[in-house]
MMTF fields as JSON, N, C-alpha, C and O atoms, coordinates in Angstrom:
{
  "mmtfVersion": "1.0.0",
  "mmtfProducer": "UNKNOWN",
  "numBonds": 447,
  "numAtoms": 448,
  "numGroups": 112,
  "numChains": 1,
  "numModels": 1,
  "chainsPerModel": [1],
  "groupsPerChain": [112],
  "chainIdList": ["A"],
  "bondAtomList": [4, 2, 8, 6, 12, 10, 16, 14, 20, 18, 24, 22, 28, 26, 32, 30, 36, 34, 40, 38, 44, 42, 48, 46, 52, 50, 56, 54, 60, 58, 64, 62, 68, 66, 72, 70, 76, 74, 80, 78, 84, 82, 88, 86, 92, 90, 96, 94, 100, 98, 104, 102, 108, 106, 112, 110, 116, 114, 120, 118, 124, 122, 128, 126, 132, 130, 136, 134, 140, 138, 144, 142, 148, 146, 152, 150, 156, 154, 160, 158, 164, 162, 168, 166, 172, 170, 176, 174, 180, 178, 184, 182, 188, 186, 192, 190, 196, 194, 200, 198, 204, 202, 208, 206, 212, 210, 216, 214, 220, 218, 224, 222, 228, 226, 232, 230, 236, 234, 240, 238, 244, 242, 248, 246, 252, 250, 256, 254, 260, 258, 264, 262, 268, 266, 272, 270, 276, 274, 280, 278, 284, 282, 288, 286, 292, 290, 296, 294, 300, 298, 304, 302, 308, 306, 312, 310, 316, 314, 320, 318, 324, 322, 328, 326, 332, 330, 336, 334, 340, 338, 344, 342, 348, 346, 352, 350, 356, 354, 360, 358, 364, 362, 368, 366, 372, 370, 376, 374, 380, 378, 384, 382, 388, 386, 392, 390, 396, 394, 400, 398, 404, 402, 408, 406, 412, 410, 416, 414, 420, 418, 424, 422, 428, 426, 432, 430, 436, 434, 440, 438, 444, 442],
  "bondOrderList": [1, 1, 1, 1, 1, 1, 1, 1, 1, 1, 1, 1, 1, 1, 1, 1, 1, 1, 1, 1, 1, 1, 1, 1, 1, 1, 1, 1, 1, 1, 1, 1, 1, 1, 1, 1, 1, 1, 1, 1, 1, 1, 1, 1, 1, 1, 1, 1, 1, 1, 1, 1, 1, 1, 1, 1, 1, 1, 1, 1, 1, 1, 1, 1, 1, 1, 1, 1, 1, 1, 1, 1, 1, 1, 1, 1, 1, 1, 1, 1, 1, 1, 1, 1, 1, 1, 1, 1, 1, 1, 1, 1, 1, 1, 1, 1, 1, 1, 1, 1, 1, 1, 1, 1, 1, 1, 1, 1, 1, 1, 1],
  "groupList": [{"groupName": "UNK", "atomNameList": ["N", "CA", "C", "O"], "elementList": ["N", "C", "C", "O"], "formalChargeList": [0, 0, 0, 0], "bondAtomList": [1, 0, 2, 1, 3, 2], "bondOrderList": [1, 1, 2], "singleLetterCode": "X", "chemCompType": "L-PEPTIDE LINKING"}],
  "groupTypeList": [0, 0, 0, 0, 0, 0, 0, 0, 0, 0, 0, 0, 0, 0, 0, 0, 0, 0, 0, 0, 0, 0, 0, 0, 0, 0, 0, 0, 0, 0, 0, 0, 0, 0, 0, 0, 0, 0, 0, 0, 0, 0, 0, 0, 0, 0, 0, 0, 0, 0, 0, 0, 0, 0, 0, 0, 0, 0, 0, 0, 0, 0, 0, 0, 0, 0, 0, 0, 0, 0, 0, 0, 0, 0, 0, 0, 0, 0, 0, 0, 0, 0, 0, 0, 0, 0, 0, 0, 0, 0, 0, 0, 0, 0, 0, 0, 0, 0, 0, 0, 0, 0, 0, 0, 0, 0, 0, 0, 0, 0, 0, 0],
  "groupIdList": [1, 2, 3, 4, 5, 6, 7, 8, 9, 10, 11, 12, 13, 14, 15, 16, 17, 18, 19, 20, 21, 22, 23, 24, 25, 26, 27, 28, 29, 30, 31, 32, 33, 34, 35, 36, 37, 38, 39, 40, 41, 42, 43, 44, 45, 46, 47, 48, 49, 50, 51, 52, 53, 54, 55, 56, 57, 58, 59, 60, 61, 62, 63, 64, 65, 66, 67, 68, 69, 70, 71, 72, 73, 74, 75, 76, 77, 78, 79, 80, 81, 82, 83, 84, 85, 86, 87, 88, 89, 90, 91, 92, 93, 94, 95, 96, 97, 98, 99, 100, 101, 102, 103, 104, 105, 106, 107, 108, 109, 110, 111, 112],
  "secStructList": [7, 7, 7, 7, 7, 6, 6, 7, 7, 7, 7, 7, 2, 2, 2, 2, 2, 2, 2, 2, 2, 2, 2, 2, 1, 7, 6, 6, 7, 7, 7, 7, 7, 1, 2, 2, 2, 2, 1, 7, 7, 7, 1, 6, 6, 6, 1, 7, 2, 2, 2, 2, 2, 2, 2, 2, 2, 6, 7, 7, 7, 1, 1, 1, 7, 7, 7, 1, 1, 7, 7, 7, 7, 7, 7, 7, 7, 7, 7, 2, 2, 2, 2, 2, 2, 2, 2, 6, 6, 7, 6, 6, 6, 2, 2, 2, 2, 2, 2, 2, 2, 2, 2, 2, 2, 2, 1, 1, 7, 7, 7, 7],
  "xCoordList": [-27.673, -27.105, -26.589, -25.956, -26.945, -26.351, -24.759, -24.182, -24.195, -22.61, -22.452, -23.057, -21.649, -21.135, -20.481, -19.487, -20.788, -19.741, -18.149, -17.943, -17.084, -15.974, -15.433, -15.626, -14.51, -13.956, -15.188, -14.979, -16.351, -17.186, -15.79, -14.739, -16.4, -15.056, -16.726, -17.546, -16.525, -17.041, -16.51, -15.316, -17.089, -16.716, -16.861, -17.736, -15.455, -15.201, -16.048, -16.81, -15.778, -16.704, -16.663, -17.54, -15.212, -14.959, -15.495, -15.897, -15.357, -15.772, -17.222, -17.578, -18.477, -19.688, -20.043, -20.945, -19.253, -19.82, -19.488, -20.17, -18.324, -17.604, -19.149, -19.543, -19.382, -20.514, -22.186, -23.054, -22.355, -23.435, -23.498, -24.344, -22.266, -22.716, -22.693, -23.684, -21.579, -21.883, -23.486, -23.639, -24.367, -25.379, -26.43, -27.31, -25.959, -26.467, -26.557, -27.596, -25.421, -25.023, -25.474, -25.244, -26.255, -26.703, -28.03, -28.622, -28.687, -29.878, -31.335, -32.547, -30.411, -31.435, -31.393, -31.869, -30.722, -30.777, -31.486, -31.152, -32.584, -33.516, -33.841, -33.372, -34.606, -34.742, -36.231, -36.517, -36.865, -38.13, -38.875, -39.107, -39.381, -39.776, -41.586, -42.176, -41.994, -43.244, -44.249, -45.388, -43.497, -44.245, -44.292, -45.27, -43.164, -43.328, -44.174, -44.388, -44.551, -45.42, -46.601, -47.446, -46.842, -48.137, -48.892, -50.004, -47.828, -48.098, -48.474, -49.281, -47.739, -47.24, -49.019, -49.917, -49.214, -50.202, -50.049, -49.046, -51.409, -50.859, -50.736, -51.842, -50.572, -49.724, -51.523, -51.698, -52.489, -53.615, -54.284, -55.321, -53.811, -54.283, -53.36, -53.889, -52.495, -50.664, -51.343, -51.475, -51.696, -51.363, -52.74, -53.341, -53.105, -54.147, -54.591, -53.775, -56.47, -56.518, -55.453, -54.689, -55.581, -55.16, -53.503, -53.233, -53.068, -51.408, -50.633, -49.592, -52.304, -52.106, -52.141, -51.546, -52.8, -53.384, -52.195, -51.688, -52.027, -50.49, -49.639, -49.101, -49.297, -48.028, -48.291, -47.37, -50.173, -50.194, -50.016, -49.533, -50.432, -50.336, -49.006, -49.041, -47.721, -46.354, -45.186, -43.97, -46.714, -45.675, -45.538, -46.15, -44.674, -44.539, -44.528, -44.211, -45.065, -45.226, -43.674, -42.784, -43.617, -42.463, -41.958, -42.84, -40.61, -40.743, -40.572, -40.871, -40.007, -40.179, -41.536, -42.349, -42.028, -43.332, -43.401, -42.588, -44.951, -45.268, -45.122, -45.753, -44.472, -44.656, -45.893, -46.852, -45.896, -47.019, -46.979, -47.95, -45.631, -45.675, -44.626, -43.603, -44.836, -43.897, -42.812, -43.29, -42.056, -40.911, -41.233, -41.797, -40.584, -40.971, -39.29, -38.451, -38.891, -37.688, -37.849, -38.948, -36.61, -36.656, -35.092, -34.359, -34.672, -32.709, -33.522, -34.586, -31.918, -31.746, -30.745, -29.914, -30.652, -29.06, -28.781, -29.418, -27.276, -26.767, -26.144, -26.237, -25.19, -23.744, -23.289, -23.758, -22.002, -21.132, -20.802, -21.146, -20.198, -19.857, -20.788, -20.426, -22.427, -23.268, -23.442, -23.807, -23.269, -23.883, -22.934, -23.239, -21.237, -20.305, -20.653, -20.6, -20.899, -21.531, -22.252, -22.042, -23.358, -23.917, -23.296, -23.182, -23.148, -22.251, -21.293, -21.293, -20.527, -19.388, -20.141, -19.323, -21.53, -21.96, -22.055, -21.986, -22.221, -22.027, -23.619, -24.359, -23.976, -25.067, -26.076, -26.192, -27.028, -28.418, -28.409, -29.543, -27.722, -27.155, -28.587, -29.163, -29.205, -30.305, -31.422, -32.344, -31.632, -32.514, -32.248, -33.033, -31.29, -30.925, -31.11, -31.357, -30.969, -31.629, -32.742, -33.125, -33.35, -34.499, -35.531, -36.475, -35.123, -34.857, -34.455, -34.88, -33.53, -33.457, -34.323, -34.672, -34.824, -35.671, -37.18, -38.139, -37.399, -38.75, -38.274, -38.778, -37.394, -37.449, -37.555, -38.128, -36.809, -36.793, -38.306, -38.422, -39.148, -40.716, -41.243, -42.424, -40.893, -41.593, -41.456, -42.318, -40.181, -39.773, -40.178, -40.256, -40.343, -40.62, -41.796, -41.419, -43.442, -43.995, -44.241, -44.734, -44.021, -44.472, -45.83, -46.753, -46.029, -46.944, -47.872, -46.986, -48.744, -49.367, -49.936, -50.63],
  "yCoordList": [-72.436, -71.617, -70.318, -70.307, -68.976, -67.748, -67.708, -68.312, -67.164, -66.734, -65.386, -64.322, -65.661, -64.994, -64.311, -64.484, -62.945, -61.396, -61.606, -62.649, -61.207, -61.513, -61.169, -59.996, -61.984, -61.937, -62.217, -61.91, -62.738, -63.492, -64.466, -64.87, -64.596, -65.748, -66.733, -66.417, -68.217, -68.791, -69.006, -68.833, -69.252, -70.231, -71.12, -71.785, -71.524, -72.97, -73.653, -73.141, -75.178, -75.948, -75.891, -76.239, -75.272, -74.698, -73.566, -73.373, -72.7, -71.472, -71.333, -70.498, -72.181, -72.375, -72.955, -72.51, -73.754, -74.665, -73.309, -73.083, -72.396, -71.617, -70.044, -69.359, -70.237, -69.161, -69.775, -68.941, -70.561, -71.563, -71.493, -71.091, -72.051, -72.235, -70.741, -70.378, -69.366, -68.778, -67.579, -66.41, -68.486, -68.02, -68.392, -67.705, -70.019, -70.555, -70.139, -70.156, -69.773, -69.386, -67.824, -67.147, -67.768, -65.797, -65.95, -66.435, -65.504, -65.702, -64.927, -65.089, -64.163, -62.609, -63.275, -62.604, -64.703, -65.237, -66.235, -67.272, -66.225, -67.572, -68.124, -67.507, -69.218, -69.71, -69.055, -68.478, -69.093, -68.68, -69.853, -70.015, -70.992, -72.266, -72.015, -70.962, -73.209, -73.091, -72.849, -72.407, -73.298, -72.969, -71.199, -70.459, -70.946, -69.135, -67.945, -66.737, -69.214, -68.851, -69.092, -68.198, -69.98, -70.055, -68.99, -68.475, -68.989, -67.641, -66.121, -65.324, -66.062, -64.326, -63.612, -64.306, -62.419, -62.18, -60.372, -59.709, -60.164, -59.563, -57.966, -57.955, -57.307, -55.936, -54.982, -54.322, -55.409, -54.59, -55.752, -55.439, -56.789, -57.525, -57.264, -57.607, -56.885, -56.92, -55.118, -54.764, -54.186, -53.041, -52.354, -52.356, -51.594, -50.673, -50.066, -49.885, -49.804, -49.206, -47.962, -47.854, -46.9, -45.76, -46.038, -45.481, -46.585, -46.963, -47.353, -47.088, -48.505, -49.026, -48.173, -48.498, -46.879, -46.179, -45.304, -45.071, -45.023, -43.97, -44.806, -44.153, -45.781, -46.292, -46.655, -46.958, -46.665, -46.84, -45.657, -45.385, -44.694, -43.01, -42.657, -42.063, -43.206, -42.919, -43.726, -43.664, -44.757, -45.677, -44.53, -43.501, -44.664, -43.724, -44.757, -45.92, -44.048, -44.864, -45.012, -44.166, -46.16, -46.977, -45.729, -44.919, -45.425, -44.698, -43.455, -42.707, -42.825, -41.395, -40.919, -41.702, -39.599, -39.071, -38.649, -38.28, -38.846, -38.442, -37.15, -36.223, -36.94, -35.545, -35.168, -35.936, -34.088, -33.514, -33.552, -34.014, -32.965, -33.138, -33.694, -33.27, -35.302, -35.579, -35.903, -35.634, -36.205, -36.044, -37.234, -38.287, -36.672, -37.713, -38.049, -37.218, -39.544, -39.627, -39.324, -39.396, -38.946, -38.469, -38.479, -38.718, -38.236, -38.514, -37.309, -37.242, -36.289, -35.042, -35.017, -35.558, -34.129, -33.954, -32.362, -31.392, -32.456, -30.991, -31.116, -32.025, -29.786, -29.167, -29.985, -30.172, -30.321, -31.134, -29.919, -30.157, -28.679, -27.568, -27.447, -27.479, -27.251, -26.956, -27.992, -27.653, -29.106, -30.132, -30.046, -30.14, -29.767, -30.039, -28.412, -28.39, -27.488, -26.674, -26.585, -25.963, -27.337, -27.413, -29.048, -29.191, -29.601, -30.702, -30.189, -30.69, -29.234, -28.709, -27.681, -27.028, -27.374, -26.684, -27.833, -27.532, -29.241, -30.184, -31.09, -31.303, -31.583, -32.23, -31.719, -30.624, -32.345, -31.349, -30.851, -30.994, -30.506, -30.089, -30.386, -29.467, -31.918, -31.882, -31.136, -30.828, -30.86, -29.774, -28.858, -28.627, -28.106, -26.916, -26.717, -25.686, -27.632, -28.12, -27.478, -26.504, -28.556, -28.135, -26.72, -26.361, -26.285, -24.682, -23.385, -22.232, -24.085, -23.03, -23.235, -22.284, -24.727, -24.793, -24.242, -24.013, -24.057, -23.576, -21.95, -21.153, -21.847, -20.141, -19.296, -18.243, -20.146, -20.04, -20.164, -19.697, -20.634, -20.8, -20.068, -19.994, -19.271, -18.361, -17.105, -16.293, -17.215, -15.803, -15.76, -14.813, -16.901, -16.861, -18.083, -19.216, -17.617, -17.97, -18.727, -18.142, -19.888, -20.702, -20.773, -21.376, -20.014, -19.838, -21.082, -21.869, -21.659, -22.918, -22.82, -23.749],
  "zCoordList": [-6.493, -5.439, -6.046, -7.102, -5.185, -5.775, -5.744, -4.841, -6.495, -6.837, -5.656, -5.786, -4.679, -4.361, -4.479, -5.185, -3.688, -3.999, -4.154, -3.533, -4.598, -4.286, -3.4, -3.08, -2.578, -1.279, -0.211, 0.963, -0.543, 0.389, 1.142, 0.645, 2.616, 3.236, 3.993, 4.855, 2.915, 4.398, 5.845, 6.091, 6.467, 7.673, 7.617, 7.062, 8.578, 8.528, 9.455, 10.275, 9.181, 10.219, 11.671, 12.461, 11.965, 13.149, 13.835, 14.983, 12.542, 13.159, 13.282, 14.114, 12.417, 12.155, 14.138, 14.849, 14.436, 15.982, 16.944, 17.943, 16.521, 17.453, 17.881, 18.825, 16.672, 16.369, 16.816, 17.074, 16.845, 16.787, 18.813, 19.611, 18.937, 20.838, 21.023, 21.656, 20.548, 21.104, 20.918, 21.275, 20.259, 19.704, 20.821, 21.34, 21.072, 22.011, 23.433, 24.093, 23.842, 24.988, 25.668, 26.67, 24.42, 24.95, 24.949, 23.984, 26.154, 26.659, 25.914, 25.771, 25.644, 24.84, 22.995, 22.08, 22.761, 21.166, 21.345, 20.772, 22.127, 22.029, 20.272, 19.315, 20.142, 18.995, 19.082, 20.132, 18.394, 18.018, 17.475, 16.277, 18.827, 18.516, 17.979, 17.739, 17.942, 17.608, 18.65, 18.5, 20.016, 21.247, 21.334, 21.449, 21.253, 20.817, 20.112, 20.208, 19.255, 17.736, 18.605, 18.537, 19.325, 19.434, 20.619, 20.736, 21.27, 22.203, 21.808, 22.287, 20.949, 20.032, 19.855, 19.377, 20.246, 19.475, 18.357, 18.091, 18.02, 17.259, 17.194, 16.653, 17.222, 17.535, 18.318, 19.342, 17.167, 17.811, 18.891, 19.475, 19.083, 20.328, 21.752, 22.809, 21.779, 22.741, 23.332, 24.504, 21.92, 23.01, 22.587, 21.512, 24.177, 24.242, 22.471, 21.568, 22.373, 21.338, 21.136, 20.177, 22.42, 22.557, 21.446, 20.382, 21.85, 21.797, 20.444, 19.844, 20.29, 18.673, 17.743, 16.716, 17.769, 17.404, 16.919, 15.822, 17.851, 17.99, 17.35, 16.456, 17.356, 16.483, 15.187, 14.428, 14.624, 13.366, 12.979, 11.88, 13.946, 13.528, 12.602, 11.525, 13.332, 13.249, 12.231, 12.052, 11.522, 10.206, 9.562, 9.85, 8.6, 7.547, 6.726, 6.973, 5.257, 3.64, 3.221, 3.316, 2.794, 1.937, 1.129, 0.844, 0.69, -0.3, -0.497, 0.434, -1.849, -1.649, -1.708, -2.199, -1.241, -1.346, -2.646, -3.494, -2.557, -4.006, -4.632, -4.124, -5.548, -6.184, -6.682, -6.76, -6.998, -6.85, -8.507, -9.106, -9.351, -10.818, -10.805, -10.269, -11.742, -12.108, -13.545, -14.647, -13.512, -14.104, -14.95, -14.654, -16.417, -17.848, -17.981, -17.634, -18.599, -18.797, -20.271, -20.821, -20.973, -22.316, -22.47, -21.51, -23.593, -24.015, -25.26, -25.876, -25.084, -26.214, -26.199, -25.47, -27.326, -27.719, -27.488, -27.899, -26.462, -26.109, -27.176, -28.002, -27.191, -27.361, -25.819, -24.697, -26.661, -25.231, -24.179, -23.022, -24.416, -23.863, -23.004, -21.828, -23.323, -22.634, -21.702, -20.577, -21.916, -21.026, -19.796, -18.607, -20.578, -19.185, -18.359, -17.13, -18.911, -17.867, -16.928, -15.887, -17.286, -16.242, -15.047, -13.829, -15.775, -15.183, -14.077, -12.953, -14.418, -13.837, -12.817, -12.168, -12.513, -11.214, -10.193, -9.001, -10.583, -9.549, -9.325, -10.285, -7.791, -7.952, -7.86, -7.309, -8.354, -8.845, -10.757, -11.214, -11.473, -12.354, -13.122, -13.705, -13.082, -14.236, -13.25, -14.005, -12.373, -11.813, -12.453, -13.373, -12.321, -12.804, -14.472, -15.098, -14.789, -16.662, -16.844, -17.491, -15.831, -15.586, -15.402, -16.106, -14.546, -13.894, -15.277, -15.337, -16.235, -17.063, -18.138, -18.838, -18.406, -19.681, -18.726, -19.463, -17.427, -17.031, -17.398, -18.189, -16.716, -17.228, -18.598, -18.877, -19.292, -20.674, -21.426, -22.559, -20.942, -21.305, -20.755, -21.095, -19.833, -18.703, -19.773, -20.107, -20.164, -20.713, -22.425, -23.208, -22.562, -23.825, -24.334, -24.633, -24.389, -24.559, -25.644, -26.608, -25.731, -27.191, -27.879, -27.331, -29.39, -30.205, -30.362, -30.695, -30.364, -30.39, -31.425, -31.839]
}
């Protein structure tokens, strides 16, 4: 069994029956029996091509979008001064890292 968060509170056996009928008692919390299951169909059977169509249109992908270039992880060594500088402009800061080591190559072409 997983370890619970701290200050998880079960419920008691009381409060478990208290929660349970009133689960029961609400018309719109049916159980989802097997007679249910057998009815159900499936999203491109239920609605018009036209419709299905349109709502596969409108998933969006899991996830952030893909960049176009992406980003290498790597560890260097600042000057502490420098690092809390840019630190101290706030969030975004390794963008801005970023942003000055592109400019800095812009301006100064490396000999190969």
């Amino acid at each position: 069994m997983p370890t619970l968060k701290q200050g998880t509170m079960i419920p008691t056996h009381d409060e478990t029956e208290v929660i349970n009928a009133g689960i029961a008692a609400d018309v719109d919390a049916r159980e989802l029996d097997s007679q249910w299951h057998k009815g159900a169909k499936l999203a491109c059977e239920a609605f018009s091509p036209e419709i299905y169509t349109a709502l596969v249109a409108m998933k969006r992908p899991r996830g952030r979008p893909k960049a176009d270039q992406t980003k290498v992880f790597t560890a260097i060594r600042l000057d502490a001064d420098l690092l809390e500088a840019f630190k101290a402009t706030g969030k975004g800061w390794q963008t801005r890292v970023n942003a000055a080591l592109r400019q800095f190559i812009a301006e100064h072409p490396l000999n190969q």
